[in-house]
C-alpha positions as CSV (number, residue, x, y, z in Angstrom):
1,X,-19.7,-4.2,12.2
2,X,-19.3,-7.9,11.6
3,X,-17.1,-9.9,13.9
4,X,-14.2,-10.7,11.6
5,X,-13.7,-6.7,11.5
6,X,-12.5,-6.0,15.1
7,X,-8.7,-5.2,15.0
8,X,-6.3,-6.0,17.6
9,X,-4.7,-2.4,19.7
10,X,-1.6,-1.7,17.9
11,X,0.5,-2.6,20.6
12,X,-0.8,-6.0,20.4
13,X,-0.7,-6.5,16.6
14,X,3.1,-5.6,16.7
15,X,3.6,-8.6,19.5
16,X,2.1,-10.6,16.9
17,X,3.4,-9.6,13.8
18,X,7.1,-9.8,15.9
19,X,6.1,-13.8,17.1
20,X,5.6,-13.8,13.0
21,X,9.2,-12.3,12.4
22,X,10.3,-14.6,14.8
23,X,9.0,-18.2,13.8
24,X,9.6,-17.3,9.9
25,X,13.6,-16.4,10.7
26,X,14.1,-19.8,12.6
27,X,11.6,-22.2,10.9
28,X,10.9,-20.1,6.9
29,X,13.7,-18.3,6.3
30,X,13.1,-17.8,2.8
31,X,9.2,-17.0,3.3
32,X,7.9,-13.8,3.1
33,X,6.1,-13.5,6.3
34,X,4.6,-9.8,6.2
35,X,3.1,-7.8,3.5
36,X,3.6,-3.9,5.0
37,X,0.8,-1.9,3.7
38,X,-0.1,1.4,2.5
39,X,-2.7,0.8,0.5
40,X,-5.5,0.7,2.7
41,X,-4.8,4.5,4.2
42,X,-4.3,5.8,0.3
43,X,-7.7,4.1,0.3
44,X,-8.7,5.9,3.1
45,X,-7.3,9.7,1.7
46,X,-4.2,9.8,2.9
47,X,-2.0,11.7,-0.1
48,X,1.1,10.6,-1.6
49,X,3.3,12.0,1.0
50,X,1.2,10.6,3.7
51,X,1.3,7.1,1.9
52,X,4.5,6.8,1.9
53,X,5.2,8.3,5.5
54,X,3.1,6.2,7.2
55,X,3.8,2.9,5.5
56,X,7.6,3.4,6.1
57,X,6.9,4.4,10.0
58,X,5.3,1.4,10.5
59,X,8.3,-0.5,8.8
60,X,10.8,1.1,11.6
61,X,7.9,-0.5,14.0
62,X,8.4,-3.5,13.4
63,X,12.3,-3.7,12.6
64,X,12.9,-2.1,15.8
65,X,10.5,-4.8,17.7
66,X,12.2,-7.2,16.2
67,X,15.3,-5.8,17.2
68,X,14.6,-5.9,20.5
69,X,13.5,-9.2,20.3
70,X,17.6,-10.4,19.5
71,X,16.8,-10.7,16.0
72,X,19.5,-9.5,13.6
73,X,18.3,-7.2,10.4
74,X,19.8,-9.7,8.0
75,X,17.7,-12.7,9.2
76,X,14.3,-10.7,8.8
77,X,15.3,-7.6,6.7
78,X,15.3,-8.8,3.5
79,X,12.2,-10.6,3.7
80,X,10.2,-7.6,4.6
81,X,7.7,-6.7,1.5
82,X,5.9,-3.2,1.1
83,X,2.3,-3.0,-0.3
84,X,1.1,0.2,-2.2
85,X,-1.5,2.0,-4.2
86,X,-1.7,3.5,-7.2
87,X,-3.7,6.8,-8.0
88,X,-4.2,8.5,-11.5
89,X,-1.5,11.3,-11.1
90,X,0.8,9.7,-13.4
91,X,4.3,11.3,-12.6
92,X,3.4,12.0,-9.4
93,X,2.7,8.1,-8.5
94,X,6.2,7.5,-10.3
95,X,7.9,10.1,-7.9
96,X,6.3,8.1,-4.6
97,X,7.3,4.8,-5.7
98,X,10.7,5.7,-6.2
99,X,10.9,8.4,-3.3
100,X,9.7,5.5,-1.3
101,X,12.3,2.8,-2.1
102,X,15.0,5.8,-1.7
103,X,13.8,6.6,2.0
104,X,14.0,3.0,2.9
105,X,17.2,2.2,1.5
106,X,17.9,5.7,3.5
107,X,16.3,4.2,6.7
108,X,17.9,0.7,6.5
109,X,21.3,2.5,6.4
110,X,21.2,5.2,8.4
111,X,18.7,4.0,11.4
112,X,19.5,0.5,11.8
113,X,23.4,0.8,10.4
114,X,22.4,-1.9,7.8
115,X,26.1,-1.6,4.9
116,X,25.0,-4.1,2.7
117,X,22.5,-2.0,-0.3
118,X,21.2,-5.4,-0.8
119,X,19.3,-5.5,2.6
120,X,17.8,-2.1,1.8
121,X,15.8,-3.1,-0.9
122,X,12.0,-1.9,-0.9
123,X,10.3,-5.0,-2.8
124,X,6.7,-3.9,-3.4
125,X,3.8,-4.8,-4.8
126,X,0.7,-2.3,-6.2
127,X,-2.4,-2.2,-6.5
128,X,-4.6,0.3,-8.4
129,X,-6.8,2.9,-6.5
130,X,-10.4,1.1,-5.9
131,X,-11.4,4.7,-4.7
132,X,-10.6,6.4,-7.6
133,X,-13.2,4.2,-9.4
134,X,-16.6,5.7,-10.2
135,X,-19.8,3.8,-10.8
136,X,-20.8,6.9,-13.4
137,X,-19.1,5.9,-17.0
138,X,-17.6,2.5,-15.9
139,X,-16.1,1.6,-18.8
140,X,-13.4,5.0,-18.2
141,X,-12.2,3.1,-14.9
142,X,-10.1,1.0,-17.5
143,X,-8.3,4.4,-18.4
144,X,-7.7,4.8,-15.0
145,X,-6.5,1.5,-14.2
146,X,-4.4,2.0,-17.3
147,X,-2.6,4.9,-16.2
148,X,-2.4,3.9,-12.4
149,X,-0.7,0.1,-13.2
150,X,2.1,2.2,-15.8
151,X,2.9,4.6,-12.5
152,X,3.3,1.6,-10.7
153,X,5.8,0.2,-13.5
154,X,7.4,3.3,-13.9
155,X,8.3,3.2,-10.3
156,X,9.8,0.1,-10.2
157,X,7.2,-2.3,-8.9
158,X,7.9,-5.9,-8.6
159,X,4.1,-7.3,-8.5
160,X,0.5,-5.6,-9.8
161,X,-2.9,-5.7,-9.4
162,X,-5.4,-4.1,-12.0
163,X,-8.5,-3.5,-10.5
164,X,-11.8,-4.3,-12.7
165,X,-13.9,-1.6,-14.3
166,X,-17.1,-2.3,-12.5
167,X,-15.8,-2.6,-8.8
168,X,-17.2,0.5,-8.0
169,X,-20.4,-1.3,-8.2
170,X,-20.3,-4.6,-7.0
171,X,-17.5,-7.8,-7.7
172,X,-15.9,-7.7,-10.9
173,X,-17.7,-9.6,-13.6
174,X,-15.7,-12.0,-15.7
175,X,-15.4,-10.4,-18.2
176,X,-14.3,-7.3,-16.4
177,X,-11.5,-9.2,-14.2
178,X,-10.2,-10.4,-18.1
179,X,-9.8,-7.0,-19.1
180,X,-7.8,-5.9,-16.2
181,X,-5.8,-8.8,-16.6
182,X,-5.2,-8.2,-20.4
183,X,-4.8,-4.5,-19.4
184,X,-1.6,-5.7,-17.3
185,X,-0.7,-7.9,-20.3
186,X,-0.2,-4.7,-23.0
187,X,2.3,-3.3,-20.1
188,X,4.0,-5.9,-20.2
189,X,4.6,-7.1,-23.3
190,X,3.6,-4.0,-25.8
191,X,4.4,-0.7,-23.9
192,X,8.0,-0.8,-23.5
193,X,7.6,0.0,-20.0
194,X,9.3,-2.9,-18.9
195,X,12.5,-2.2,-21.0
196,X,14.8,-0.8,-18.8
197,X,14.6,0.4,-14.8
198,X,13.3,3.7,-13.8
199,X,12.8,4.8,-17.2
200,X,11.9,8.5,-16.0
201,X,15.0,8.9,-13.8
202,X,17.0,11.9,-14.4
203,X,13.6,14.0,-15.7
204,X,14.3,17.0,-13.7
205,X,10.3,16.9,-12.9
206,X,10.0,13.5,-11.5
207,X,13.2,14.1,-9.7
208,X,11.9,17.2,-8.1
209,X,8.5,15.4,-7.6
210,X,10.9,12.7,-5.6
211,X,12.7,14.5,-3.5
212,X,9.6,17.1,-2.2
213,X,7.5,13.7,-1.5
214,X,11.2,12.0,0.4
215,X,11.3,15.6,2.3
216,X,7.5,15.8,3.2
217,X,7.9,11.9,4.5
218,X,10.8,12.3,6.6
219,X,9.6,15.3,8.3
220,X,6.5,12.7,9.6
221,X,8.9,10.6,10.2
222,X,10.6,12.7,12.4
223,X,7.2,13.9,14.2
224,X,6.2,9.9,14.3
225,X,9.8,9.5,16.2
226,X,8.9,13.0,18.7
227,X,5.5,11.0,19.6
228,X,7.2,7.9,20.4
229,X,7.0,5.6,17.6
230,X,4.4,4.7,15.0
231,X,2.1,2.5,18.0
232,X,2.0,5.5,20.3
233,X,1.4,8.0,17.5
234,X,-1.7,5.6,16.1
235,X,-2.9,5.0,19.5
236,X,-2.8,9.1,20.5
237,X,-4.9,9.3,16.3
238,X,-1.8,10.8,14.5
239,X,-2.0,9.4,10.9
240,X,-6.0,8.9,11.6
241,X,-6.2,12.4,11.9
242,X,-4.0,13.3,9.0
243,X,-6.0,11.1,6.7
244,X,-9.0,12.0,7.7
245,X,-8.2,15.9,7.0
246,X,-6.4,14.9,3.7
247,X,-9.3,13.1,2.7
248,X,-12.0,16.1,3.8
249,X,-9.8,18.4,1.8
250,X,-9.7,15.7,-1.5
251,X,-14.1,15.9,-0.9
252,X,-14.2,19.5,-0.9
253,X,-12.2,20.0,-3.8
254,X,-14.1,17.3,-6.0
255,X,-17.0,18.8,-4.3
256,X,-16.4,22.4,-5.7
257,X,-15.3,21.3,-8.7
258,X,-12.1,22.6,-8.4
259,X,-10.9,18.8,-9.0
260,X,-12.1,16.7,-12.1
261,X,-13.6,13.6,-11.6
262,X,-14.7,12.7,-15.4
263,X,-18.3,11.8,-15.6
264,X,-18.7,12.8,-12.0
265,X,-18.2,16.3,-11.5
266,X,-17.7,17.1,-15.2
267,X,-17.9,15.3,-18.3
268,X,-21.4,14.2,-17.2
269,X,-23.2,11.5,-19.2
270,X,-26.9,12.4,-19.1
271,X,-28.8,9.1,-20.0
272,X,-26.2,6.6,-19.0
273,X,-26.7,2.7,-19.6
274,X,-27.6,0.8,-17.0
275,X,-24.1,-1.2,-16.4
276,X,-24.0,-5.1,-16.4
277,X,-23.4,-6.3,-12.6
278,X,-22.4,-9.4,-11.0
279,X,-25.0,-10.8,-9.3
280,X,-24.1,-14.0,-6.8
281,X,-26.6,-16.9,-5.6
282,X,-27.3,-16.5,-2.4
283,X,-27.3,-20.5,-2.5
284,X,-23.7,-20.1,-1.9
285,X,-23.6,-18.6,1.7
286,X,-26.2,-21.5,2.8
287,X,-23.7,-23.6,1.0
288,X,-20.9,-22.3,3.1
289,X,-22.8,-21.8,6.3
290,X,-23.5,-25.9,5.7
291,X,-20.1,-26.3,5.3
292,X,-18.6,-25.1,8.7
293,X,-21.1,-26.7,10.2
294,X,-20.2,-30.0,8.9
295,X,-16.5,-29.5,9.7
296,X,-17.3,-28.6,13.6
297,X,-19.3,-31.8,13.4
298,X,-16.4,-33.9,12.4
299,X,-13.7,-32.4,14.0
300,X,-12.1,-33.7,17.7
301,X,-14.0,-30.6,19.7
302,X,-11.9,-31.5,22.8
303,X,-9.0,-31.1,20.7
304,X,-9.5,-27.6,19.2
305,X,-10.7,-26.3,22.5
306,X,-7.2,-27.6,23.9
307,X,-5.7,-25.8,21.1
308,X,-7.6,-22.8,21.1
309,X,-6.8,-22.2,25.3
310,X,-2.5,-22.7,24.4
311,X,-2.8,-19.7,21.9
312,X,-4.7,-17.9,25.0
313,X,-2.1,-18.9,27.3
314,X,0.8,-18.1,25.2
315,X,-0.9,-14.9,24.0
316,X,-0.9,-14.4,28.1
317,X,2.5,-15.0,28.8
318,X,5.9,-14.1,26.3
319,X,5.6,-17.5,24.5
320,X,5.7,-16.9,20.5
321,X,2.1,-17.3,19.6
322,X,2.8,-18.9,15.9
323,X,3.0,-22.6,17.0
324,X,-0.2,-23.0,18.8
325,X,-1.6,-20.6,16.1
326,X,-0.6,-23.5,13.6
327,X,-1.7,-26.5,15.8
328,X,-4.9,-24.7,16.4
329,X,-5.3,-24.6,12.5
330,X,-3.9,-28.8,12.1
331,X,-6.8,-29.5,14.6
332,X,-9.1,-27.6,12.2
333,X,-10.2,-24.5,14.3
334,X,-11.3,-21.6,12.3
335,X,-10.1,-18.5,12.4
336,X,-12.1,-16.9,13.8
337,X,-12.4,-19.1,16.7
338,X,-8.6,-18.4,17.2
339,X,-8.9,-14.7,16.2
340,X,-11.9,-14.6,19.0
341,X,-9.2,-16.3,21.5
342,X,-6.6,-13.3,20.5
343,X,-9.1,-10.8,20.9
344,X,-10.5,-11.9,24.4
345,X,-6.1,-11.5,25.4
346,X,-5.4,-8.4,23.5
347,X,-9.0,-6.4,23.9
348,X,-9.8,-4.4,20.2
349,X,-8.8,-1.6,18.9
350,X,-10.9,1.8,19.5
351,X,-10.0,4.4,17.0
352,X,-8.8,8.0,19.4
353,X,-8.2,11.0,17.6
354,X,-6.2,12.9,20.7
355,X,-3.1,14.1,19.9
């Protein structure tokens, strides 16, 4: 595993992510300091339900961290913004976007006592599923990405990504990143689909779809909150755990054939094409690698090693890590010098799947 992969324990990603809050609510007030994901666990397995569960938990996380910290809601609330996939099951995808924005408009309300609708806004962007992408029959990944990006405007989101056709085999080519861009385009501009907001609300089968995802999410909810919170649950493997058996159930079912995967499990092209693939110069690392070095040349060394021990010693103490983090970066440190710094304070991560 390369260096730049080690994650900080939860515990201490929420200090930082609550010195983030912090330093944005005094010093950026109108920035949009945290992007709150689920995409990566969908990635992962995780089903719709579970998406949605876990990305919201970790939302109370860090509202209630800030919280504690003296911050009111209304200085960090409504810069709070959601990240989410998209998979292939159109109506289904529709139902989790807008289950999703209900349970936090829900959760702003109800948990933190939040009157104004206004701060209980779900903002989101999406992204299409990368794992849903096959490197059999490329070209039918733009179907896919097709369906996956209307979900995702069906459900009311306010930014998209289109993944490429051929990302199941390496980076997108050009002309494969211009597709998924002009795929976006059609959305927009020839479907319709941006007429009018939530477009499929009042179906009585995308409503029942959104209240049995809502349901299934706020009963992990309520099991996140008997563990102690989303940090104790990740730390004691909860949502690992459920992802992981979510996603061993998806491979068994694709595996038996009981799900279709077109052109993998069924729909099989027998003599395929060989697909065009990026291929990129491996001048460029040396390039890069030359690069750095030139910068650690130039730069004052005694001044990023001053800079890199305040963001240990704040990361130490209470202090709010930001500043140093941003004098660190004006005295040209990298980051992973300063991620190194936070990682020799905070330890990494070890994945535990006791519960």
């Amino acid at each position: 595993m390369a260096r730049g992969t080690y994650i900080y324990p939860p515990a201490a990603s929420l200090r930082i992510t609550t010195d983030l809050l912090a330093y944005c609510s005094a010093e950026l007030p109108r920035f949009h300091p945290i992007s709150i994901s689920g995409y990566h666990m969908r990635e992962a397995g995780a089903t719709a339900v579970q998406e949605v569960a876990f990305t919201l938990g970790h939302a109370v996380a860090y509202c209630e961290a800030a919280l504690a910290r003296g911050l009111a809601f209304e200085q960090f609330g409504p810069r709070l913004s959601f990240f989410f996939n998209a998979h292939s099951n159109l109506l289904e995808e529709v139902a989790k976007f807008r289950a999703a924005r209900r349970l936090w408009a829900r959760t702003v309300r109800e948990r933190f006592g939040v009157a104004d609708p206004e701060l209980g806004r779900l903002r989101f962007h999406t992204q299409t599923a990368g794992s849903t992408l096959t490197a059999q029959q490329p070209e039918v990944n733009v179907v896919r990405t097709t369906l996956q990006a209307l979900a995702a405007v069906l459900g009311g989101t306010q930014s998209l990504h289109t993944n490429s056709m051929d990302e199941a085999l390496g980076l997108p080519t050009e002309r494969a990143a211009l597709l998924a861009l002009r795929t976006q385009q059609v959305l927009a501009h020839e479907s319709g689909a941006c007429d009018t907001i939530d477009p499929l609300g009042g179906s009585y089968y995308v409503e029942a779809l959104t209240n049995a995802i809502e349901d299934g999410a706020r009963a992990y909810l309520d099991r996140i909150d008997r563990l102690g919170g989303a940090v104790r649950a990740i730390e004691r493997g909860f949502p690992q755990r459920e992802i992981h058996d979510a996603a061993y159930a998806w491979q068994k079912r694709v595996e038996s054939g009981d799900a279709v995967v077109v052109g993998v499990n069924r729909f099989v092209d027998a003599a395929p094409l060989p697909p065009e693939v990026l291929r990129v110069d491996e001048s460029l690392a040396r390039e890069r690698a030359e690069r750095l070095r030139a910068l650690r040349a130039a730069r004052d060394g005694a001044g990023v090693d001053r800079a890199l021990f305040a963001i240990e010693r704040a990361a130490r103490g209470t202090a709010n890590v930001v500043p140093p983090i941003l004098d660190a970066v004006e005295q040209r440190a990298t980051l992973g010098e300063i991620a190194d710094r936070l990682r020799a304070v905070f330890g990494v991560h070890r994945e535990s799947f006791v519960v």
